[in-house]
TISE-867917 format. One record per residue (C-alpha): residue number from 1; residue in one letter; z, x, y. Coordinates in nm, 2 decimals, m for minus. Example, Ala and Ser with C-alpha at 12.3 -4.5 7.8 and 13.67 -1.06 7.14 Angstrom:
<nodes>
NODE   resi   resn        w        u        v
NODE      1      a     0.78     1.23    m0.45
NODE      2      s     0.71     1.37    m0.11
</nodes>
This chain:
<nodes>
NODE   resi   resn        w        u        v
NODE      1      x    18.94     9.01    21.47
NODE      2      x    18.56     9.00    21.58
NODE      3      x    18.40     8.67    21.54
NODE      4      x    18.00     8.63    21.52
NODE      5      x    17.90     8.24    21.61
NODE      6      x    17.53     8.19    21.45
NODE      7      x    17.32     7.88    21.44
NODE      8      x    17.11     7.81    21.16
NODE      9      x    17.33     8.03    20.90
NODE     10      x    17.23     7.86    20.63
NODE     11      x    16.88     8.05    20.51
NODE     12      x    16.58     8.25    20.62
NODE     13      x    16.70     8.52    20.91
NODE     14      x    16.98     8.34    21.00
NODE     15      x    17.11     8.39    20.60
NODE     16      x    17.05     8.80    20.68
NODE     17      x    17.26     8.82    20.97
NODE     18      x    17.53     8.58    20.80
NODE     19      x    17.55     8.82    20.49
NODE     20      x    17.46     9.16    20.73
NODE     21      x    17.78     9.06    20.96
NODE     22      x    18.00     9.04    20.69
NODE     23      x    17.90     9.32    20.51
NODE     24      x    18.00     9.50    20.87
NODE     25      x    18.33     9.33    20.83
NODE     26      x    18.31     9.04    21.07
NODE     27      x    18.40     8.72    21.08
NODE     28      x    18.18     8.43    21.09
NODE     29      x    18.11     8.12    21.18
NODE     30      x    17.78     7.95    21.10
NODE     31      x    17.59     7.61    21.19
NODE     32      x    17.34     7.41    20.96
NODE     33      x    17.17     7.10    20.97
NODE     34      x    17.12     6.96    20.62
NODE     35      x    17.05     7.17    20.33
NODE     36      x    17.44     7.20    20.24
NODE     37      x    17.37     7.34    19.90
NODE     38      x    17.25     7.65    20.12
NODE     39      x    17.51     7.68    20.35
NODE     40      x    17.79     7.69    20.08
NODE     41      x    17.58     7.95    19.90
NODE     42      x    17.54     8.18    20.20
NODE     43      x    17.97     8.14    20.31
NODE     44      x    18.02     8.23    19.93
NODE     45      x    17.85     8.55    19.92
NODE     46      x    17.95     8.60    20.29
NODE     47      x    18.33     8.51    20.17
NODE     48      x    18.29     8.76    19.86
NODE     49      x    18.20     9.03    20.14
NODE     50      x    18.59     9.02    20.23
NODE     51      x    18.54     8.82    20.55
NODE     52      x    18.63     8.51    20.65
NODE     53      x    18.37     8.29    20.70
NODE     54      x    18.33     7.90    20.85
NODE     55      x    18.08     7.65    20.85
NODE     56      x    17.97     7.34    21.07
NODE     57      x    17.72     7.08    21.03
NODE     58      x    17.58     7.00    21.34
NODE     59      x    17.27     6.98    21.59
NODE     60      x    17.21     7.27    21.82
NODE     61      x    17.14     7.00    22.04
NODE     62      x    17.49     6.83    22.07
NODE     63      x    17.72     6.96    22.30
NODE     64      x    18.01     6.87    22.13
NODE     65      x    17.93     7.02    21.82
NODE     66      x    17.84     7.33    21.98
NODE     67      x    18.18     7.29    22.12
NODE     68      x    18.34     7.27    21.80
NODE     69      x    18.09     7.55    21.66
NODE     70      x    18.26     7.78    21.89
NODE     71      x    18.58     7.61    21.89
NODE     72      x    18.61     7.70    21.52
NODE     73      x    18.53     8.07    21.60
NODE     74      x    18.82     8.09    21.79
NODE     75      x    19.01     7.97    21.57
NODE     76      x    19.00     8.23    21.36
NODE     77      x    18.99     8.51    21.61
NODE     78      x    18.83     8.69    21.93
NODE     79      x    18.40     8.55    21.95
NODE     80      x    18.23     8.82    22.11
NODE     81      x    17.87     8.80    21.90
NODE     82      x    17.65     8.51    21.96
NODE     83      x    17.35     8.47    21.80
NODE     84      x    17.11     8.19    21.86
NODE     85      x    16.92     8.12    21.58
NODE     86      x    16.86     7.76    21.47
NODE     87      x    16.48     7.66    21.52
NODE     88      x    16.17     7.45    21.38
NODE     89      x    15.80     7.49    21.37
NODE     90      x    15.61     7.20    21.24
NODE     91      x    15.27     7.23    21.07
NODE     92      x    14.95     7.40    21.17
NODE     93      x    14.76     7.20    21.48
NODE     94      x    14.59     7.35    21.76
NODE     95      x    14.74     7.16    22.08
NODE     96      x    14.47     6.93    22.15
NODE     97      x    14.61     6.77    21.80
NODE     98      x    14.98     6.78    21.88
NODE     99      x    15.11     6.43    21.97
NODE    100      x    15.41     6.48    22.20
NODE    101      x    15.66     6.36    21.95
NODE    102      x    15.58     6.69    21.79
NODE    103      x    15.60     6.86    22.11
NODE    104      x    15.90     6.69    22.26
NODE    105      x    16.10     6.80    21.89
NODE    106      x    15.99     7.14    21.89
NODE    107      x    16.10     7.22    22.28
NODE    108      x    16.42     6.99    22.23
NODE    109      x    16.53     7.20    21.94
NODE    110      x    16.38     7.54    22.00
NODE    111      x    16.46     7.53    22.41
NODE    112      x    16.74     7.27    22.48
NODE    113      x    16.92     7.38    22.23
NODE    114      x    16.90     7.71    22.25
NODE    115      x    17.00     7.67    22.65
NODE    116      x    17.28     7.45    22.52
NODE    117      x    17.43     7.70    22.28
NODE    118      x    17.39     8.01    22.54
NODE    119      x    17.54     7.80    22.78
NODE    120      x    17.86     7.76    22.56
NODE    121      x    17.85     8.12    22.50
NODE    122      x    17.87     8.19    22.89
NODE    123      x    18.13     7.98    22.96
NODE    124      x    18.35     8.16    22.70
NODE    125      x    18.27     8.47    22.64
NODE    126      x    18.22     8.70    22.96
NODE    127      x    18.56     8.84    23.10
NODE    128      x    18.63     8.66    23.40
NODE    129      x    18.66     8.33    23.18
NODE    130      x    18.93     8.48    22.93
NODE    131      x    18.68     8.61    22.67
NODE    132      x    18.66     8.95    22.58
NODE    133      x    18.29     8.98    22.66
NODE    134      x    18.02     9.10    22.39
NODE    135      x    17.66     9.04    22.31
NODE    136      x    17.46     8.76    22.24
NODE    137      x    17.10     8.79    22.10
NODE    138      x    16.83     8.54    22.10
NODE    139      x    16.55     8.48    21.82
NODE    140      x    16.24     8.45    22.02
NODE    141      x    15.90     8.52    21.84
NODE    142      x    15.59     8.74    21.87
NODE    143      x    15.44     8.42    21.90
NODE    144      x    15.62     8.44    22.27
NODE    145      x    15.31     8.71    22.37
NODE    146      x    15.07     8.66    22.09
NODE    147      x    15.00     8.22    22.24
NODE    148      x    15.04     8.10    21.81
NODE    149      x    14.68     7.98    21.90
NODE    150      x    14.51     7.73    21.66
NODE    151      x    14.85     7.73    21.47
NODE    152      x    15.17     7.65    21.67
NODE    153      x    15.13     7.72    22.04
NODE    154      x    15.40     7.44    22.13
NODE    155      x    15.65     7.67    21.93
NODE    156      x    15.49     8.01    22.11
NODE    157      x    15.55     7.83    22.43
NODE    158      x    15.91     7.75    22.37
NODE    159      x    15.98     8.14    22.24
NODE    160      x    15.85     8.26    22.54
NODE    161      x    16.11     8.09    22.73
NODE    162      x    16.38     8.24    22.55
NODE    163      x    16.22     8.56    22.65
NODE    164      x    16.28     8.42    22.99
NODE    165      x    16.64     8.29    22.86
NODE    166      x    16.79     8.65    22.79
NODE    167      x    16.65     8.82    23.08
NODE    168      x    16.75     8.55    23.35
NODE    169      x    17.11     8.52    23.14
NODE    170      x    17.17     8.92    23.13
NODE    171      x    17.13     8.92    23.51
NODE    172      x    17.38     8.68    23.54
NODE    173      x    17.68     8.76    23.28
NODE    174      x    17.58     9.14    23.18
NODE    175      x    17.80     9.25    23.49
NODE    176      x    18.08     9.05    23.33
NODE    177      x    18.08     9.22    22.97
NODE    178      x    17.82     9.03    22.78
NODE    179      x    17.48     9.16    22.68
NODE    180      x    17.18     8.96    22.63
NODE    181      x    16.89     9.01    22.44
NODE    182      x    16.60     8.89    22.25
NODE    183      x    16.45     8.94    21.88
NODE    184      x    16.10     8.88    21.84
NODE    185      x    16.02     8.86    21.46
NODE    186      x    15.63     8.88    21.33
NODE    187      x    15.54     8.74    20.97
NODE    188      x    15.85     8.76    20.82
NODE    189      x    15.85     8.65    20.47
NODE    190      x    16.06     8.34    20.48
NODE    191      x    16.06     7.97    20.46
NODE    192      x    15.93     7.85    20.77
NODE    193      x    15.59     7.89    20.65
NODE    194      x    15.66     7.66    20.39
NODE    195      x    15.81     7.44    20.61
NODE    196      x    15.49     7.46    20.87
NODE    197      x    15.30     7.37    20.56
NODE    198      x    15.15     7.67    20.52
NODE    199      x    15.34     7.83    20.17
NODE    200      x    15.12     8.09    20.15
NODE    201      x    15.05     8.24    20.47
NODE    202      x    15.28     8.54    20.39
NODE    203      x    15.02     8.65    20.12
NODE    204      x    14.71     8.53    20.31
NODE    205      x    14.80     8.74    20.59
NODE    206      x    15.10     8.99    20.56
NODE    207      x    14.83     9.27    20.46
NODE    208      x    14.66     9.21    20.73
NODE    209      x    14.93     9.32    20.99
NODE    210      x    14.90     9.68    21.11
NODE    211      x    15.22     9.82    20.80
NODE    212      x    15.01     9.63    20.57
NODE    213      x    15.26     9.39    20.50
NODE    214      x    15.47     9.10    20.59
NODE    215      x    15.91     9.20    20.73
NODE    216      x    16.15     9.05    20.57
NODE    217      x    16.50     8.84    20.70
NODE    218      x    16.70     9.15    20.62
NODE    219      x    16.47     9.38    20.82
NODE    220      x    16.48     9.12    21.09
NODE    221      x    16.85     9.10    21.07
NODE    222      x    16.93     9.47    21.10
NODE    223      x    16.78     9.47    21.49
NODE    224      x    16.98     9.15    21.55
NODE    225      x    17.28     9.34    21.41
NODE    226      x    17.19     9.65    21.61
NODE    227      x    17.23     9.47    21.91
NODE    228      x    17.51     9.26    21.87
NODE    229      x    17.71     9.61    21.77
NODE    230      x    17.81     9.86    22.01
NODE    231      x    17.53    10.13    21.90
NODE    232      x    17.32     9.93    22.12
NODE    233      x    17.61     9.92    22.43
NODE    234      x    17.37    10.03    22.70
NODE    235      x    17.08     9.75    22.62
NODE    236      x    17.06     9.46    22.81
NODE    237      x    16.76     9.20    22.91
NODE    238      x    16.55     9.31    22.67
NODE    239      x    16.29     9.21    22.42
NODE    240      x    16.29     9.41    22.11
NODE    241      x    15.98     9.34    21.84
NODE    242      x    16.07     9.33    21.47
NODE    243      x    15.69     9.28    21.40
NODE    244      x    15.54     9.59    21.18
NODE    245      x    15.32     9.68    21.51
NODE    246      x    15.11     9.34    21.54
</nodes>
């Protein structure tokens, strides 16, 4: 059975593609940090979908829960979807404000991380390690070519490297059945404004973007599903915008 690893699966985008995946009939396996009342919500309804689904508390910065993350997909069949989700922002500061606490969390979580958990991914699932090869998509940001200016440029600067991420990792492992490629989201209405202190941003500013409104986590999640599926079987090293034309 196909398996789709995910971290952050708990809420927000990650939720989506959790409840997206197993409405296609996958399998999944998820990763959260804290808020376990949310992850048990999101494997129920995933669960209720007809799928199994399993979840892992952990760090996207911990090796040897990443290990286990995938580990546990394999236990309950073939991983060949990978999608690389878990991420922070922290509140609004222009850089000159940022101490490097701030800075060092945002890259350690949002980069290392992410490097960490596509590096798991490449060691498993391309064809000449055993795996059965696959796709693996990436959330990067608009904020990756827009700079998050005056707001969050530490987290526009660690997006733009994982533009870099699934171009420089589809050159290496697309040859050996594994696609990589990257999501940029716009203002999509979800929590991280909230948690960038900054509730209402969605209604401050979602008219303002050329639809004349804010995406949503589903919307979001149907171009990561898209090309994790084989509709998208000839894409590779790309960067596809989910963000209503801004």
């Amino acid at each position: 059975m196909s398996v789709m690893v995910i971290t952050g699966g708990s809420r927000g985008i990650g939720r989506a593609v959790v409840l997206g995946a197993a409405a296609r009939g996958w399998d999944v396996v998820f990763s959260y940090v804290s808020n376990s009342d949310a992850a048990a919500a999101t494997a129920a309804e995933a669960k209720a979908l007809g799928v199994r689904c399993k979840v892992l508390q952990g760090d996207a910065r911990d090796e040897a829960h990443l290990a286990a993350l995938f580990d546990l997909g394999a236990s309950i069949g073939t991983v060949d979807k990978c999608v690389i989700n878990a991420g922070v922002v922290d509140v609004q500061a222009t850089l000159a404000d940022m101490t490097a606490d701030r800075i060092q969390r945002v890259i350690d979580i949002n980069v290392v991380g992410a490097l960490l958990t596509a590096r798991e991914a490449a060691r498993r699932m391309p064809k000449s390690k055993g795996g059965a090869g696959g796709s693996i998509v990436l959330l990067s940001s608009a904020a990756a070519r827009l700079g998050g200016a005056n707001n969050f440029v530490d987290y526009g600067a660690a997006k733009g490297a994982m533009d870099t991420l699934a171009r420089g990792l589809s050159d290496e492992i697309s040859g050996d059945g594994v696609r990589v490629n990257a999501v940029r989201p716009g203002i999509i209405d979800t929590e991280i404004h909230a948690d960038a202190g900054l509730p209402d941003r969605v209604a401050e500013i979602g008219h303002l973007q050329p639809m004349g409104r804010a995406g949503t986590a589903e919307e979001t999640a149907e171009a990561i599903l898209w090309l994790l599926s084989n509709a998208s079987s000839y894409s590779t090293g790309t960067h596809l915008d989910v963000s209503g034309g801004r």
